[in-house]
N, C-alpha and C positions, 0 to 999 in steps of 0.2 A: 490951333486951328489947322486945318487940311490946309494941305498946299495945293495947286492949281498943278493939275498932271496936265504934261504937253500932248499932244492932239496924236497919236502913233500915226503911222504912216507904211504903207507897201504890205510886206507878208505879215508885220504884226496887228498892224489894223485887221486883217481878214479873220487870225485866230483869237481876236479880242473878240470876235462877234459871235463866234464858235462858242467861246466861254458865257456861264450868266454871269452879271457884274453885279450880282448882289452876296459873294460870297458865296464857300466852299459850303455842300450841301451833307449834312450829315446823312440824310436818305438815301441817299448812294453808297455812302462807306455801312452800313447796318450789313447788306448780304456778306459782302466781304470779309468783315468780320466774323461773322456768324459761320461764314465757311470754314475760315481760318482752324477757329474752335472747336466746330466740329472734326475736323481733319485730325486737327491733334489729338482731342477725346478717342476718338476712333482706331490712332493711333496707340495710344497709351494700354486702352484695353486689349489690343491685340498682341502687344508685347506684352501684358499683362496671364493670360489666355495661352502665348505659345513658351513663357515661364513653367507654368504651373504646371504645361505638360511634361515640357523638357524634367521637371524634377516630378514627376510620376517616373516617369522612364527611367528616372537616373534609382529611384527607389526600388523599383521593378527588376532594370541590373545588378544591384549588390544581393536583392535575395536571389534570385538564379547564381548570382554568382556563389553566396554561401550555399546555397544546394549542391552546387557542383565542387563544391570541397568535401562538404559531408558527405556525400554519394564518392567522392575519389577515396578518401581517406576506410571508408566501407570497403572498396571494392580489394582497397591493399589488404587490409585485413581478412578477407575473406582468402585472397589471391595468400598470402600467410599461411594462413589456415591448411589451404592443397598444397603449398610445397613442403608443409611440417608432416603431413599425412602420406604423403609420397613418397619420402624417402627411405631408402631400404629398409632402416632398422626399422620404421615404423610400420611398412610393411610386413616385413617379416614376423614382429610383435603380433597385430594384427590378426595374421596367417591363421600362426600361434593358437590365438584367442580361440578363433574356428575350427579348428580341431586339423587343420592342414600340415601336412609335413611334408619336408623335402624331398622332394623326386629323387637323386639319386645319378645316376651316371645315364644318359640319354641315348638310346640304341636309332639309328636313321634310315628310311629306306630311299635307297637310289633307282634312279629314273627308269631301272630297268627292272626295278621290284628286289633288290638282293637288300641283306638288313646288314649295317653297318654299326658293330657293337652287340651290347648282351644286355636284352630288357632286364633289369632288376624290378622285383616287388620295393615299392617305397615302404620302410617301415621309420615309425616315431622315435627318435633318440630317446634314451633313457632320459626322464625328467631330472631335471637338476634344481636343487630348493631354489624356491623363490623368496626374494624378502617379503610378499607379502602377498599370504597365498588370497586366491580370490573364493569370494564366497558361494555357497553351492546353491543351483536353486530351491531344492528343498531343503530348509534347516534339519528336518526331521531324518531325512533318508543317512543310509550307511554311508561313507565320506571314504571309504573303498570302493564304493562301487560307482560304475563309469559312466556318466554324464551320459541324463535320455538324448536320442535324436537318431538320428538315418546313418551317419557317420560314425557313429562307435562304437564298435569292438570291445567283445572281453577283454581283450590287450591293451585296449586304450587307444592302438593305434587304426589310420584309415586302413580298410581292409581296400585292398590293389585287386584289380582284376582278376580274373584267374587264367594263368599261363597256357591254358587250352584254347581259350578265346582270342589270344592273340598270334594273329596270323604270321606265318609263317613264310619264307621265298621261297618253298614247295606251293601253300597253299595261294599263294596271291595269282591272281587271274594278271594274266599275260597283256598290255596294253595293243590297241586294234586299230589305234590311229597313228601313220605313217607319219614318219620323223619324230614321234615321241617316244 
């Protein structure tokens, strides 16, 4: 059986009357609950949500990142490519190929028109066998005779200016501007 509760008195008698004395009301606790759960739902798919971005991003990074390897690894290759092309023998090879030949000993004019040195006609060294001669563009044509184009000569070699043409420190015009 219940036991007979003694009669409160002063400030707890006030907050007994505050309270209902029929028991704790579930209708009260329902919002709060229901807040609760929502909160954390709400929660969950947002971390949910800023996962799924974070690994976009993180997917997004490793191909830019492999791009930027494959585009480096290109670029050496290619950067390969112009210093094998550039340097002298391959150069000169080159040259070669285009029907150019070496200038020769290099005559200079000074600042007062007087020429320093003796222009020489550049001519073609005698060819020297190659291991493997190159092929002609017409198969048909005489394999003596010297490759069509602007550049060649019965001789084979580039035909150089002509020695009349080039002026002279009689003929060079006298500079007009002071202190030069």
């Amino acid at each position: 059986m219940s036991k007979p509760t003694a009669p409160l008195k002063g400030r707890a008698a006030r907050l007994a009357r505050l309270m209902p004395s029929t028991g704790p009301s579930t209708a009260a606790r329902t919002p709060f609950v229901l807040l609760v759960v929502l909160l954390l739902g709400g929660g969950l798919i947002t971390l949910l949500l800023l996962n799924s971005a974070l690994n976009e991003g993180s997917f997004r990074l490793s191909e830019l990142k492999r791009d930027t390897t494959e585009l480096t690894d290109e670029q050496q290759a290619l950067q390969r490519d112009v210093d094998g092309r550039s340097q002298p023998d391959a150069l000169e090879r080159r040259a070669r190929e285009l029907g150019m030949v070496p200038g020769g000993s290099p005559a200079f004019l000074g600042p007062d028109g007087t020429v320093r040195g003796k222009p020489t006609r550049a001519t073609a060294p005698p060819p020297s066998p190659s291991p493997s001669p190159t092929p002609s563009v017409d198969a048909t044509a005489d394999p003596d005779a010297p490759a069509p184009g602007p550049s060649a000569s019965p001789s084979g070699s580039v035909p150089a200016p002509d020695p009349a043409a080039v002026p002279s420190a009689q003929d060079s015009p006298t500079p007009t501007s002071p202190g030069r």
